[in-house]
Structures are given as structure tokens and as C-alpha cells.
C-alpha positions in Angstrom: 4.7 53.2 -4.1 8.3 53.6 -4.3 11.1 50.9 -4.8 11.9 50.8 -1.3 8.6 50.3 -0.3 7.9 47.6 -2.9 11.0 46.4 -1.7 9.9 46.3 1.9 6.7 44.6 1.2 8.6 41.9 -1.0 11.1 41.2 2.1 8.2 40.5 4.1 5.2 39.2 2.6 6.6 38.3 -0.7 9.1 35.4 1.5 5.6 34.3 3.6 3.7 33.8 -0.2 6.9 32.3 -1.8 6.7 30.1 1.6 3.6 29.3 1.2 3.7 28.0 -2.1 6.2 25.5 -1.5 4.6 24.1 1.6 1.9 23.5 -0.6 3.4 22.4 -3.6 5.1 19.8 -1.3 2.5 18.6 0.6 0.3 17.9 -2.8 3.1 16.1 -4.5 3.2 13.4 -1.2 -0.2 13.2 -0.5 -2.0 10.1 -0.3 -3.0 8.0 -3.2 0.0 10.1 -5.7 2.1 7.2 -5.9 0.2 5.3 -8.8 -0.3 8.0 -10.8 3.7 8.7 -10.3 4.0 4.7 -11.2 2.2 5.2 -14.4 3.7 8.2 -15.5 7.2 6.6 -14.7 6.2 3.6 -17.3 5.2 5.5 -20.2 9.3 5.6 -21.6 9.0 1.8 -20.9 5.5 1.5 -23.0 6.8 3.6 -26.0 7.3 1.4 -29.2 10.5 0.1 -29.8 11.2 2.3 -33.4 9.8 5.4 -34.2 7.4 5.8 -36.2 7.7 6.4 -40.4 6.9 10.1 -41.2 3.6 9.1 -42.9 2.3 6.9 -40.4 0.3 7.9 -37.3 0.6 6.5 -33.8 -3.1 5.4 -34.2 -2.0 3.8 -36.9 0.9 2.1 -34.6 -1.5 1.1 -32.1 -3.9 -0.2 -34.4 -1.1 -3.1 -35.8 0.1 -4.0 -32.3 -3.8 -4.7 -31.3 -3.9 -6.8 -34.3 -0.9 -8.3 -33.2 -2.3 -9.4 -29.9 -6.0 -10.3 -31.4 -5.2 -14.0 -30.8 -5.9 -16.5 -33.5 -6.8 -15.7 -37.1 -9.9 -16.7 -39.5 -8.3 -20.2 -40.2 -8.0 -21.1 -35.6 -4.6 -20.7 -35.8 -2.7 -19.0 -33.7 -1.5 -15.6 -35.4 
């Protein structure tokens, strides 16, 4: 196979893959049922904490405190 021949076969077939492809990848990004998973991903900037984290601490470690922050009220019933 020479270059013109690849470069036939590319002309012709290559533009009816390339095609393809994008017909594809558009019909799967509006298909139905996409739009929460679009409406999650577009919260996750919104859910990120408000600081970043210190060098030595974890975002486990992050999580943890804000689900101890929202536990509700402490040993003694009051509110935290």
C-alpha cells in the first residue's frame, strides 16, 4: 500500500468512520436519562469544601469532621 492509496482509502472510508463516531458520540451524550448524571457532575465544584485542605490532612479526614459537624446533638442533649 502506497501513500496514495492509504490516502484514497482515508478520503473515503476514513470520513464515513470519523462520521460515524460523532453520530454516535452525540447521540449517547443526549440520550435519555443523561441529564442527572450531567446535574451531579455539574454540583461537584459547588460541594467542594470551602478551604483546602492542610498538607497533612486527608479528605477522609475532612469528611469525617463535617459528619461530626452535622451528627446533631452531643453527649450532654444539646444541640452541637
Amino acid at each position: 500500500m502506497n501513500y496514495h492509496d492509504f490516502r484514497a482509502f482515508a478520503d473515503t472510508w476514513g470520513l464515513v468512520l470519523l462520521a460515524l463516531l460523532f453520530v454516535i458520540l452525540i447521540v449517547w451524550l443526549f440520550r435519555r436519562g443523561a441529564t442527572k448524571e450531567y446535574e451531579r457532575a455539574a454540583r461537584i465544584p459547588m460541594d467542594a469544601p470551602e478551604s483546602p485542605a492542610a498538607p497533612d490532612q486527608s479528605i477522609n479526614d475532612i469528611k469525617a469532621a463535617g459528619a461530626a459537624d452535622d451528627a446533631g446533638p452531643d453527649e450532654k442533649g444539646k444541640p452541637s
